[in-house]
N, C-alpha and C positions, 0 to 999 in steps of 0.2 A: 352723775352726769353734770348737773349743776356744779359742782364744786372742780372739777378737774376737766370738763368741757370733751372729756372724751370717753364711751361705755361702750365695749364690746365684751360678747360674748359669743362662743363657736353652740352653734345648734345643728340638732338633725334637722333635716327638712323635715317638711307637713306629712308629703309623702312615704319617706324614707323609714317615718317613725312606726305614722301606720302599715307599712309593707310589711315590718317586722311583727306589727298586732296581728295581722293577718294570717299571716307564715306561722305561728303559734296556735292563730285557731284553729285552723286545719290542720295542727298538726294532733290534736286534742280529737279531730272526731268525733263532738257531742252534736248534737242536732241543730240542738241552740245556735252554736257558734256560726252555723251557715248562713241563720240570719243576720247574724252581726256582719258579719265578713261583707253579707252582699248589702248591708246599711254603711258599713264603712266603707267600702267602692266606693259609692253612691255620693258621700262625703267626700274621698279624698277627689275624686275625679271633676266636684266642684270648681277648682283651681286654689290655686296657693296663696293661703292665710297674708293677706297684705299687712295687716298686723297683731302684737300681741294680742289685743282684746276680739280680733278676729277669730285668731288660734283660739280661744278661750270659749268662745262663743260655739265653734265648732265641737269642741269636747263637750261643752253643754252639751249638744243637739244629740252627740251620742250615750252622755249620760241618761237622758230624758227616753233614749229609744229602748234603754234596758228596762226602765223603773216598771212599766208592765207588766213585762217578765218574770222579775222579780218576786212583785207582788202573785201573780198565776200560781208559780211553785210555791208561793208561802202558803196558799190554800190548797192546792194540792195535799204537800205536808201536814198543814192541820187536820185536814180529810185524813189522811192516812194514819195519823196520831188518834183522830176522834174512833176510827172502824179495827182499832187492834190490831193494823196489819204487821206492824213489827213482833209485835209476840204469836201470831199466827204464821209468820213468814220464817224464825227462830233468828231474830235478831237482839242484840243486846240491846241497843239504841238505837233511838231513830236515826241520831247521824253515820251510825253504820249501815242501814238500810239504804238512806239518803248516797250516803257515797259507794255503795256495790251497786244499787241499781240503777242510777242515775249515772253511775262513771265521773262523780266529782272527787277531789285532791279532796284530805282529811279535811284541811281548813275550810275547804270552801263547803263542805257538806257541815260542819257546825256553822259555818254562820247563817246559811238558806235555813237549818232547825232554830237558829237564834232568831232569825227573821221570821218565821210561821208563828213561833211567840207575842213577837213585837205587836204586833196587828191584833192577836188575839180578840182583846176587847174596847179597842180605840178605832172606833171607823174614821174618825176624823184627820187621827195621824195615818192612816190607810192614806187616805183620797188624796193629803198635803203630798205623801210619797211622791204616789199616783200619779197626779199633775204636775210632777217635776218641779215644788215650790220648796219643799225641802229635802235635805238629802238620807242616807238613811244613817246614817253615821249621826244628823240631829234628832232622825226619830229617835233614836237609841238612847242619845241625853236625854232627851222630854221625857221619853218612858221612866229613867231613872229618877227623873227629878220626879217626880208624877207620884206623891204621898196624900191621896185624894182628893185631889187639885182639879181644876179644869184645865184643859188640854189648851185649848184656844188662845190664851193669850201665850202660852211657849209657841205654839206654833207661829204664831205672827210675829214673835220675837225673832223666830229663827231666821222667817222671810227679809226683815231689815238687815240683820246682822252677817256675816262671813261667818263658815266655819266655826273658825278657831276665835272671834270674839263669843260667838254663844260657846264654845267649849269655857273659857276663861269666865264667863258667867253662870253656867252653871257649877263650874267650881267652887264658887265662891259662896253661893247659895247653900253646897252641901257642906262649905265651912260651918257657916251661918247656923244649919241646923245640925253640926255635932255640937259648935258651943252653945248650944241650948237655945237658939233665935229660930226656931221651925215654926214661929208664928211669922216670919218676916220672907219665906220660904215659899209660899203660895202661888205668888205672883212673879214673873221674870221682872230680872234690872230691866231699866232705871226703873227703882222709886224709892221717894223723901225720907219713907220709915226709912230703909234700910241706913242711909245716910243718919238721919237722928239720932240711933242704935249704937250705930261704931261711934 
């Protein structure tokens, strides 16, 4: 926009986007969905995103309104994992029990048994979820990065940074400790070892 003094682009409306999220939950029939539906009303019927970082802020509010949810059915799931109900109900896997009796698409029932994992034995990344401070796509990095490390300072890595900057750093970290530097590994970027190191 700076440099050629003119930037458009053709968008759906705020509305029109979620009418379609809507129209799909209902068409899906899970229980769930009904509260979504009647949280995104509630949102869209707000009035219209005056700007980008408005729209943004908006999806926040309904990412933050699932993360509950979320976390419910990953205990659910570990409940159900811990009491044998897949091998007494004659299921192969949990995500086949998860997806016939919950009515979830293949994908999404492995990744709600990938999530019942996640949590297993991290309360800490739990409640970050939880509180909408990180998302579950960083839980998922931290858990990886997570080679008997304390959780806290990824998680507060995650809180400053975007996304895809903490994706690009924890990349870099599992570089780090395949070329043999998994003393330097511990602790999320920025810090000076790592830099001294390279």
């Amino acid at each position: 926009e700076d440099a050629y003094r003119l930037a458009q682009i053709k968008v759906v409306s705020f509305a029109d986007l979620y009418g379609g999220k809507i129209l799909a939950a209902l068409d899906r029939q899970h229980p769930s969905d009904l509260i979504d539906v009647r949280d995104l009303i509630a949102i869209v019927e707000s009035s219209e995103p005056s700007s980008p970082r408005d729209a943004l802020d908006r999806l926040r509010q309904i990412q933050l309104l699932r993360a509950p949810q979320r976390l419910l059915l990953a205990h659910l799931i570990r409940d159900l994992r811990r009491t044998y109900a897949m091998d007494l109900l004659g299921y192969r896997s949990m995500a086949d029990l998860v997806e016939d009796r919950l009515g979830l698409s293949e994908r999404s029932a492995r990744n709600r048994v990938a999530e019942s994992h996640l949590f297993e034995s991290e309360q800490e990344l739990e409640q970050a979820v939880g509180r909408g401070e990180i998302s579950l796509m960083q839980a998922h990095l931290i858990r990886r990065m997570q080679h008997g490390v304390a959780v806290g300072p990824f998680v507060e890595r995650a809180r400053q940074v975007s996304w895809r900057q903490f994706q690009r750093e924890c990349r870099l970290l599992d570089l780090l400790r395949k070329c043999g530097l998994g003393g330097l590994t511990g602790r999320p970027l920025p810090q000076s070892r790592v830099e001294e190191a390279l």
